[in-house]
mmCIF file of the N, C-alpha and C atoms, coordinates in Angstrom:
data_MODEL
# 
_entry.id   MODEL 
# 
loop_
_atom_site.group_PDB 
_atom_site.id 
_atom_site.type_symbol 
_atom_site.label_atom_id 
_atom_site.label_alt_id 
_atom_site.label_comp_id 
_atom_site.label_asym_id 
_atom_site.label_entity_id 
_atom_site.label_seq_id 
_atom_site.pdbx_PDB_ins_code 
_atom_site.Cartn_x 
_atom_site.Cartn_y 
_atom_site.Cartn_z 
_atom_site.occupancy 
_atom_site.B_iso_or_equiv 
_atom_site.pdbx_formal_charge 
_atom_site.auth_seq_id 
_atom_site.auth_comp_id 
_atom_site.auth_asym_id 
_atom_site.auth_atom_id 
_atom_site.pdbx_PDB_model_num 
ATOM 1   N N  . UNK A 1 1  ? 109.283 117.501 106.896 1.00 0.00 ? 1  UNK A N  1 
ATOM 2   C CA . UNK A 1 1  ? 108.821 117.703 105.537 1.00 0.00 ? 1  UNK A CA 1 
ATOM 3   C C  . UNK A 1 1  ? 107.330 117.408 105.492 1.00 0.00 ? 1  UNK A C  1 
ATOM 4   N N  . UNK A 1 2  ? 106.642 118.150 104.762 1.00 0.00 ? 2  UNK A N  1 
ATOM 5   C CA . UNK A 1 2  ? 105.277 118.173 104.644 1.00 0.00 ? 2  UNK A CA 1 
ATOM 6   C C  . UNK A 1 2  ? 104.721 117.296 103.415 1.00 0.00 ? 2  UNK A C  1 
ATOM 7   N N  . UNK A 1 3  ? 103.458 116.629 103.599 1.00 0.00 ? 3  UNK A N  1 
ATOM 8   C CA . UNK A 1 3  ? 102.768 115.970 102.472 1.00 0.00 ? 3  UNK A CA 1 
ATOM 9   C C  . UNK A 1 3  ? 102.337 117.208 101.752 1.00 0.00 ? 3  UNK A C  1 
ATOM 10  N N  . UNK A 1 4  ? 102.584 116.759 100.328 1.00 0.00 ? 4  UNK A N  1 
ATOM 11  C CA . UNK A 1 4  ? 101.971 117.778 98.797  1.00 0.00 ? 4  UNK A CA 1 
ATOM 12  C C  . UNK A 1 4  ? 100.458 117.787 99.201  1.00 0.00 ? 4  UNK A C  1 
ATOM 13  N N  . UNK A 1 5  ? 99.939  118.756 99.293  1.00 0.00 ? 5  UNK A N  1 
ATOM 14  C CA . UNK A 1 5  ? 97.976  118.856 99.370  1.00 0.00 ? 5  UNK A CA 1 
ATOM 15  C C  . UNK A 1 5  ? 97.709  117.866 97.925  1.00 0.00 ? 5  UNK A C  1 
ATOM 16  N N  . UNK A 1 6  ? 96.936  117.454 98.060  1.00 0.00 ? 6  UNK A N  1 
ATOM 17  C CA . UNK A 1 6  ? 95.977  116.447 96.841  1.00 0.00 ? 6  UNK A CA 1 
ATOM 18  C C  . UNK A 1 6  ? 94.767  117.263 96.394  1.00 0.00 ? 6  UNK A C  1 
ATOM 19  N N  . UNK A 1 7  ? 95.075  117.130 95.052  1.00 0.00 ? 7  UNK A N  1 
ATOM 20  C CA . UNK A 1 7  ? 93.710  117.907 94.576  1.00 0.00 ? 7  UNK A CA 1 
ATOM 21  C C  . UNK A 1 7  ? 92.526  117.053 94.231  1.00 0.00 ? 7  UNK A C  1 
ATOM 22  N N  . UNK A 1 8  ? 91.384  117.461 94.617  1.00 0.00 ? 8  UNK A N  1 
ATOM 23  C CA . UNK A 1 8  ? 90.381  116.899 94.168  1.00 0.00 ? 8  UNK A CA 1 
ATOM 24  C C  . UNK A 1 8  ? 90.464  115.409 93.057  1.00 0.00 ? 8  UNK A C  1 
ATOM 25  N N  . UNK A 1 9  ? 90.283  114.164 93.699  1.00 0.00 ? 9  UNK A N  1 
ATOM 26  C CA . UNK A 1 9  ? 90.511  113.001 92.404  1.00 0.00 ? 9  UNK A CA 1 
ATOM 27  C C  . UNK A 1 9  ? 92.078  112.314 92.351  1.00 0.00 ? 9  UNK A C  1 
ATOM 28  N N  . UNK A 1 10 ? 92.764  112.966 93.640  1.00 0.00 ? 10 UNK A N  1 
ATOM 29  C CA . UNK A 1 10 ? 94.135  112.663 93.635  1.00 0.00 ? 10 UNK A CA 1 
ATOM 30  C C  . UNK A 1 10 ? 94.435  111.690 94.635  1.00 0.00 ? 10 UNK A C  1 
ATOM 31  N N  . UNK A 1 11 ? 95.176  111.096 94.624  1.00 0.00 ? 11 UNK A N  1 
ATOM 32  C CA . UNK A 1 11 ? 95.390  109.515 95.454  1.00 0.00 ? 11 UNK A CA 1 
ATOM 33  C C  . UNK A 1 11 ? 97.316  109.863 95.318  1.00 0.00 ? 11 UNK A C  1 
ATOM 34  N N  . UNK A 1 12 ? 97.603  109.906 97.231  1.00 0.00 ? 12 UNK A N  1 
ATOM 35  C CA . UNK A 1 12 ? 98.673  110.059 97.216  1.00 0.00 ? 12 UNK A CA 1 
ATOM 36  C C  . UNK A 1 12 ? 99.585  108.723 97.018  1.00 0.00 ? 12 UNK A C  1 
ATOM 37  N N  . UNK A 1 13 ? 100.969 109.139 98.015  1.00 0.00 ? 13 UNK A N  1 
ATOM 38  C CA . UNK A 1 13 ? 101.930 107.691 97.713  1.00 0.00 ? 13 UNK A CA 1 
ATOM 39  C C  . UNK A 1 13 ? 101.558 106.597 98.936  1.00 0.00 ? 13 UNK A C  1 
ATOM 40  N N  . UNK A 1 14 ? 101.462 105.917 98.656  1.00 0.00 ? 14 UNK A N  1 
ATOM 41  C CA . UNK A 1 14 ? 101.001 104.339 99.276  1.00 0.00 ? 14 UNK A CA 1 
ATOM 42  C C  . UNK A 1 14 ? 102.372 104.133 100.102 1.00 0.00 ? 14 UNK A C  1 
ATOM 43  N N  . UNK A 1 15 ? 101.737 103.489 101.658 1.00 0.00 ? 15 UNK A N  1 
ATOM 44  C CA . UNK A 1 15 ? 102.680 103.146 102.616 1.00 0.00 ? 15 UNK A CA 1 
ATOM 45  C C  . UNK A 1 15 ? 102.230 101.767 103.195 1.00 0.00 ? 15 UNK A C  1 
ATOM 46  N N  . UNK A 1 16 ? 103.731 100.922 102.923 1.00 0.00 ? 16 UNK A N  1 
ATOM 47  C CA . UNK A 1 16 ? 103.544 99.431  103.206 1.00 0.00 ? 16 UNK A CA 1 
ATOM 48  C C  . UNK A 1 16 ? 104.188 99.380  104.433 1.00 0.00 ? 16 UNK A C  1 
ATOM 49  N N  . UNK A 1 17 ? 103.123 98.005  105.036 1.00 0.00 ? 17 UNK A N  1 
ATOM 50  C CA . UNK A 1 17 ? 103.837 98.282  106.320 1.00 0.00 ? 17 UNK A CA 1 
ATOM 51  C C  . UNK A 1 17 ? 103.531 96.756  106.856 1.00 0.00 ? 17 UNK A C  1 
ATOM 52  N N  . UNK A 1 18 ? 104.440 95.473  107.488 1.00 0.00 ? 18 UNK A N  1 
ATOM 53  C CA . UNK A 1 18 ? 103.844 94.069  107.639 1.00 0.00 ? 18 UNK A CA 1 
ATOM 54  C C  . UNK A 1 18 ? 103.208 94.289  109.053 1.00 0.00 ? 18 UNK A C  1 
ATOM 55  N N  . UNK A 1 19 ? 102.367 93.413  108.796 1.00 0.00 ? 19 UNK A N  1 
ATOM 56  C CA . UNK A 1 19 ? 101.317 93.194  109.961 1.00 0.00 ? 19 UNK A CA 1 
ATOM 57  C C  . UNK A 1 19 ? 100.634 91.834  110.080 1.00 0.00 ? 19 UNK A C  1 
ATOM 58  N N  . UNK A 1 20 ? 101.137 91.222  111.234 1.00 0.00 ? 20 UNK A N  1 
ATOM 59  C CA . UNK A 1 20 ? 100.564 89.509  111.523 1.00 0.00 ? 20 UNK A CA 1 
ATOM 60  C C  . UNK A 1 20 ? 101.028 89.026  110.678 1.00 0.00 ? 20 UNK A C  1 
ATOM 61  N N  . UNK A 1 21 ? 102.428 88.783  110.140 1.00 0.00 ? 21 UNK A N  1 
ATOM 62  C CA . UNK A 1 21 ? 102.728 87.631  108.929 1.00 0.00 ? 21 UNK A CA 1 
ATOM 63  C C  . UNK A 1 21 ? 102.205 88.380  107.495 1.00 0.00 ? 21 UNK A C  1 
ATOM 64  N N  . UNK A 1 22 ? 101.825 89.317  107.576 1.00 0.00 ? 22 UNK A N  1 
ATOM 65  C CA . UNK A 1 22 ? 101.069 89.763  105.940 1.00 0.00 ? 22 UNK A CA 1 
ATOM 66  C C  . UNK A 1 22 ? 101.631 91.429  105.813 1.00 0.00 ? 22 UNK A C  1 
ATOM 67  N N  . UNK A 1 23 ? 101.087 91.901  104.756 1.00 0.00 ? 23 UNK A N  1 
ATOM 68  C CA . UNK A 1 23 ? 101.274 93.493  104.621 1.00 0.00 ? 23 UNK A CA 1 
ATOM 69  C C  . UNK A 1 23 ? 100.076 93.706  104.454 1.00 0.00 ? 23 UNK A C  1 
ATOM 70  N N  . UNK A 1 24 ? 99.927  95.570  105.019 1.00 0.00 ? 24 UNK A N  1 
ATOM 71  C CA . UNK A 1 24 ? 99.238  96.512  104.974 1.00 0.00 ? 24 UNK A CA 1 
ATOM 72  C C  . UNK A 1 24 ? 99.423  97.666  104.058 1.00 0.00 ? 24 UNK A C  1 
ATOM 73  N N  . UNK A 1 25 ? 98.920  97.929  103.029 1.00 0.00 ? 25 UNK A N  1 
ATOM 74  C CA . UNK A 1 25 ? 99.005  99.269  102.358 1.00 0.00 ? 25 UNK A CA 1 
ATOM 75  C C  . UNK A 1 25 ? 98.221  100.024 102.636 1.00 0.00 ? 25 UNK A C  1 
ATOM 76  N N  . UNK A 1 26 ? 98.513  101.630 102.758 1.00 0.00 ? 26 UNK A N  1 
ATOM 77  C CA . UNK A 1 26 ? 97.798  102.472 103.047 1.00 0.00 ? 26 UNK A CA 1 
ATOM 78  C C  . UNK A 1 26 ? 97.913  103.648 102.841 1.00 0.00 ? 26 UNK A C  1 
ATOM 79  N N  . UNK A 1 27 ? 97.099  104.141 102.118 1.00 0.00 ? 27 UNK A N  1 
ATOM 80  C CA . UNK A 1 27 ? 97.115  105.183 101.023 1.00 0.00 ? 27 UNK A CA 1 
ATOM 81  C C  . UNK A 1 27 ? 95.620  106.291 101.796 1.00 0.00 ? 27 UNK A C  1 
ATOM 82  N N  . UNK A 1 28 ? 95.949  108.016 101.053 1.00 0.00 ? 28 UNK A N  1 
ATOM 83  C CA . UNK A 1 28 ? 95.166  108.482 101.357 1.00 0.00 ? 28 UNK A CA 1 
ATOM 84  C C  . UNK A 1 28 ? 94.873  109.398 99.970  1.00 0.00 ? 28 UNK A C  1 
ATOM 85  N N  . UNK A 1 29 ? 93.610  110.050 100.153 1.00 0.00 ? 29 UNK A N  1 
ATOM 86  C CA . UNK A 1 29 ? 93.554  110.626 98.729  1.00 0.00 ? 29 UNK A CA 1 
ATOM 87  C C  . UNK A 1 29 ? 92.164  111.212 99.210  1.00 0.00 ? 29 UNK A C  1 
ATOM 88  N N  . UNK A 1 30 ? 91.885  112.282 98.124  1.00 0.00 ? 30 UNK A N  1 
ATOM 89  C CA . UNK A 1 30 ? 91.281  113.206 97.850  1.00 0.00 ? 30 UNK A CA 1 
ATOM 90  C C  . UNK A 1 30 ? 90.138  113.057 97.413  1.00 0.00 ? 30 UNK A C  1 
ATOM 91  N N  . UNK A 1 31 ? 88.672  113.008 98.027  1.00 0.00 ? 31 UNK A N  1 
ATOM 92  C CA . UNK A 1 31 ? 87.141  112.705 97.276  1.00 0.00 ? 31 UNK A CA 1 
ATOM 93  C C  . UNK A 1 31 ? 87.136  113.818 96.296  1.00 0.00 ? 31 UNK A C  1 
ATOM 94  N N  . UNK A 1 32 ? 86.247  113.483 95.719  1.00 0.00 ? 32 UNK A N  1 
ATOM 95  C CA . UNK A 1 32 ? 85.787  114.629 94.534  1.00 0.00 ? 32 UNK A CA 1 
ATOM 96  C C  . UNK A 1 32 ? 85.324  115.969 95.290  1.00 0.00 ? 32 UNK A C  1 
ATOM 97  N N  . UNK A 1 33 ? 84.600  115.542 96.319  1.00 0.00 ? 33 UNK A N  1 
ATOM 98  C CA . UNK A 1 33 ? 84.052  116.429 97.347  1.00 0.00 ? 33 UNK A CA 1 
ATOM 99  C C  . UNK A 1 33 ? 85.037  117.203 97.905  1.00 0.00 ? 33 UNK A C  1 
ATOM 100 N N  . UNK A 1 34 ? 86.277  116.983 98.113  1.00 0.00 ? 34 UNK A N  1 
ATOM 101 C CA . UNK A 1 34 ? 87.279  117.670 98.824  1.00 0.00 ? 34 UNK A CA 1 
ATOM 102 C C  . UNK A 1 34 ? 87.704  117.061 99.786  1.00 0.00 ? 34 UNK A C  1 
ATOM 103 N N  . UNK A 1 35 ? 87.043  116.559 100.392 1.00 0.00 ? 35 UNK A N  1 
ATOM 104 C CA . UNK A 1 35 ? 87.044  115.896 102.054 1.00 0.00 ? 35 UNK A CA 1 
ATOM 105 C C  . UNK A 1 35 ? 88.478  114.572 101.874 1.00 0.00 ? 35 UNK A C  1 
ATOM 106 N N  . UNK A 1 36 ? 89.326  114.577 102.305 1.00 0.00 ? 36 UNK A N  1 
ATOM 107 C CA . UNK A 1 36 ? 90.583  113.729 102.641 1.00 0.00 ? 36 UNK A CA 1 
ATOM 108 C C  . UNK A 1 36 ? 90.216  112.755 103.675 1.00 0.00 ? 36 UNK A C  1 
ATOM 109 N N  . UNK A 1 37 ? 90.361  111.802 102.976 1.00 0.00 ? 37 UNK A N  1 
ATOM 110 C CA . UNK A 1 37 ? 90.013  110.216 103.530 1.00 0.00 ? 37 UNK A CA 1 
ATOM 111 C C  . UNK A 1 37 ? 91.572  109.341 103.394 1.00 0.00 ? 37 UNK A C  1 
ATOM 112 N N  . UNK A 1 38 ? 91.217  107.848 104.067 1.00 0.00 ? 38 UNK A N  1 
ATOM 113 C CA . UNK A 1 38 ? 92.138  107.282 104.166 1.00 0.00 ? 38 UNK A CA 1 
ATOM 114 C C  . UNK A 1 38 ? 91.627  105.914 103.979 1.00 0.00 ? 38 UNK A C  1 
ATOM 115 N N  . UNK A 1 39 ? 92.815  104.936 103.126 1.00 0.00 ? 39 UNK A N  1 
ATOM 116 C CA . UNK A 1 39 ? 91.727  103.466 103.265 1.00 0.00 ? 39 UNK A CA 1 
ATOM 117 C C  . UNK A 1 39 ? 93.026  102.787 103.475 1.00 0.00 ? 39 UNK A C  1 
ATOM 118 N N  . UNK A 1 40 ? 93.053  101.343 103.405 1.00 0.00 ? 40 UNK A N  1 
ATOM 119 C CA . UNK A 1 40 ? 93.816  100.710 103.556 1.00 0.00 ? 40 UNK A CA 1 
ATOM 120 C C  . UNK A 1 40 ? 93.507  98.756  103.517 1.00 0.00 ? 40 UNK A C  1 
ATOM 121 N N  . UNK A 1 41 ? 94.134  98.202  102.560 1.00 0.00 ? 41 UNK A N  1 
ATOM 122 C CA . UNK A 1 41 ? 93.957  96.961  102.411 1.00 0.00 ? 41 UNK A CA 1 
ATOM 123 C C  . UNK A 1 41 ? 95.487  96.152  103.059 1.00 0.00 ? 41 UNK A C  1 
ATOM 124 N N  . UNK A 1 42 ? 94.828  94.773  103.499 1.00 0.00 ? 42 UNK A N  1 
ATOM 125 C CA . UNK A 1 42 ? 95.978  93.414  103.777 1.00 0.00 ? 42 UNK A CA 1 
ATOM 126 C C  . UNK A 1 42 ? 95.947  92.503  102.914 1.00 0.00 ? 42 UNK A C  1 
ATOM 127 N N  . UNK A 1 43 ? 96.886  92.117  102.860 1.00 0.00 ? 43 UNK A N  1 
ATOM 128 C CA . UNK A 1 43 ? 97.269  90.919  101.863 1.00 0.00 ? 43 UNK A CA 1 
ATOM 129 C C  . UNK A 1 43 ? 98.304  89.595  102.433 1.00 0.00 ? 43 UNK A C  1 
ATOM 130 N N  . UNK A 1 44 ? 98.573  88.690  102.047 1.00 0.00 ? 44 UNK A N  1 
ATOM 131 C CA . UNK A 1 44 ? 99.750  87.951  102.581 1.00 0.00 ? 44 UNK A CA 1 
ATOM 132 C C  . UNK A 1 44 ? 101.476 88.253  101.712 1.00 0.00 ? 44 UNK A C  1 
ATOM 133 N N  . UNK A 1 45 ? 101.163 88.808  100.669 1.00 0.00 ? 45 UNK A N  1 
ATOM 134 C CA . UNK A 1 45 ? 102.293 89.388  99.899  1.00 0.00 ? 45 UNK A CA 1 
ATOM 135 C C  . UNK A 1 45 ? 102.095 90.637  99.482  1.00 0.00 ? 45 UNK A C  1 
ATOM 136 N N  . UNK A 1 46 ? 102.753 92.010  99.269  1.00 0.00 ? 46 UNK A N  1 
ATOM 137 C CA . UNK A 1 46 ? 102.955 92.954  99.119  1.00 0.00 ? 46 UNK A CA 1 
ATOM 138 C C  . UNK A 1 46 ? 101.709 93.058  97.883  1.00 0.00 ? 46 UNK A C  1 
ATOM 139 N N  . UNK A 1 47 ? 101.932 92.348  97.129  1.00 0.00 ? 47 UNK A N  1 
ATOM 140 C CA . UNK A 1 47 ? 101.052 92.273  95.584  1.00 0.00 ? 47 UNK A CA 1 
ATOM 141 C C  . UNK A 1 47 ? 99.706  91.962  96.146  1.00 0.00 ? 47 UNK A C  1 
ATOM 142 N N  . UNK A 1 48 ? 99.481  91.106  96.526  1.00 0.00 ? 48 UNK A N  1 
ATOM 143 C CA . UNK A 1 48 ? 98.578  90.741  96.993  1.00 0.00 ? 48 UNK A CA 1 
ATOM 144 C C  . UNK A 1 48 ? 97.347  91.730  97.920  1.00 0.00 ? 48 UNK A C  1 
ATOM 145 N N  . UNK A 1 49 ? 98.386  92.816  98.883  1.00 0.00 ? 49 UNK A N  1 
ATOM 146 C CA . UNK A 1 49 ? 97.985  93.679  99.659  1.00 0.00 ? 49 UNK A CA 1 
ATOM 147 C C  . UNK A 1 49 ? 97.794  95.206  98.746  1.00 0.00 ? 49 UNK A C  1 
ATOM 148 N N  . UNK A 1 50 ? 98.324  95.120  97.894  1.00 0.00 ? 50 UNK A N  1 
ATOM 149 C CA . UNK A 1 50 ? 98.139  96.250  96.952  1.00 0.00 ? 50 UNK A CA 1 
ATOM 150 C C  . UNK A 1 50 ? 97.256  96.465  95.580  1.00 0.00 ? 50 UNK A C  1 
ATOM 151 N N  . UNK A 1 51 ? 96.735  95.326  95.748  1.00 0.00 ? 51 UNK A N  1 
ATOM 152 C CA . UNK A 1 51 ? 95.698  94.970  94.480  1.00 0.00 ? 51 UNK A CA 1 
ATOM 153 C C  . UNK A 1 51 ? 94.181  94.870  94.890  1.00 0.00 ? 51 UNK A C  1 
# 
């Protein structure tokens, strides 16, 4: 199954994932520019890693 294309300004679905005792979220999304990027924050609790 394929990811939905993101339009311009669009931020897809976020993927948690633990790493060293903590979580990783990581999300990808759409610049205004077009160009598809990827970022990703840690946290020690899910909330924490997603905020």
């Amino acid at each position: 199954m394929t990811r939905a294309a993101l339009k311009p300004g669009e931020i897809g679905e976020p993927s948690i994932r633990v790493v060293d005792g903590g979580y990783q979220v990581r999300v990808r999304f759409r610049r205004h520019d077009g160009e598809l990027s990827r970022t990703s924050a840690t946290g020690r609790t899910k909330t924490l890693a997603a905020s």
